[in-house]
N, C-alpha and C positions, 0 to 999 in steps of 0.2 A: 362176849368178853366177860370175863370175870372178874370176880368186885379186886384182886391184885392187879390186873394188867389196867383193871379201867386205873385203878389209882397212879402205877407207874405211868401209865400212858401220859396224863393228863397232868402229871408232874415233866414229868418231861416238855411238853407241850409250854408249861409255864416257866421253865427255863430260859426255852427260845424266844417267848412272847409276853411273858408278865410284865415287863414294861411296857407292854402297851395298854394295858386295863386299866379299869377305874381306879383310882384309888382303895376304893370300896372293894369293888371286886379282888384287887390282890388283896385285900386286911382278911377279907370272907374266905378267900382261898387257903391265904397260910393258915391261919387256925384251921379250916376243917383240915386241911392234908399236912402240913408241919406241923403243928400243935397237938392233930387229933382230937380236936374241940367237938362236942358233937353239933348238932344246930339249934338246940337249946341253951346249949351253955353258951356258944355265940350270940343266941338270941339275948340273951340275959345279961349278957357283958353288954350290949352297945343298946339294952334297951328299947328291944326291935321285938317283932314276932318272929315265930320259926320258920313262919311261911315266906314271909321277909326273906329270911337268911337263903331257906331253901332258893327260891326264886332267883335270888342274885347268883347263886351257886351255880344254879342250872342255865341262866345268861353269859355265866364265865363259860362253862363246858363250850357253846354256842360261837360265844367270840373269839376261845382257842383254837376251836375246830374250823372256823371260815378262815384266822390266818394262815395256818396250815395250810389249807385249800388254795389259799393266794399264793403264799409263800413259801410250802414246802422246804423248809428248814431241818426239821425233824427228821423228813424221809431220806433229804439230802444224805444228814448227819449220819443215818443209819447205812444208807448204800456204803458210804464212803469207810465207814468201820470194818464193814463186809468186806469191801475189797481190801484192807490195811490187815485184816486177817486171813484172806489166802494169801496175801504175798508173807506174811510172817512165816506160814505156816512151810514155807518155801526154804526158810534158813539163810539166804541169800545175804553176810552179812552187810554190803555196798545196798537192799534193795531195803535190809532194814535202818540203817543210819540215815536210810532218806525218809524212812517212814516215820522214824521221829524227829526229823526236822519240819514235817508235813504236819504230826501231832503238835509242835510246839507251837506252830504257829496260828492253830486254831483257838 
């Protein structure tokens, strides 16, 4: 995986699941991947080392990737796009007015 799809991935990931993290762990996340803070300058806002930040960073990866494994949300998410895209791709306008009654409701 490469350093864009780790980052989309694991964005995505935190969509689904960032309310379930520490505190800490969402504040460490958004800055290094919404703010683009590196882990210095993280480190240096909250008065931490880098290794600190690292670490907590690398226990977020950890705790998104075991909910996923429990909970398969994301994969879900992603199957169900897939199929809402071959039936698009169908024209079908009765198959699309449901498929956005499908999207609204998620």
């Amino acid at each position: 995986m490469d350093i864009l799809e780790k980052k989309t991935f694991y964005n995505n990931l935190f969509d689904f699941y960032g309310v379930l993290l520490t505190e800490k762990q969402q504040m460490y996340f958004q800055a290094y991947y919404f703010d683009d803070l590196s882990l210095q300058e993280i480190a240096n806002i909250h008065d931490i080392s880098r290794a600190a930040v690292h670490e907590q960073i690398q226990k977020t990866y950890i705790a998104l990737e075991q909910y996923e494994e429990k909970l398969g949300l994301y994969d879900q998410d992603t199957n169900r796009n897939l199929i809402y895209d071959e039936y698009l791709e169908k024209g079908n306008p009765e198959i699309l007015e449901l498929i956005e009654k499908l999207k609204n409701l998620e």
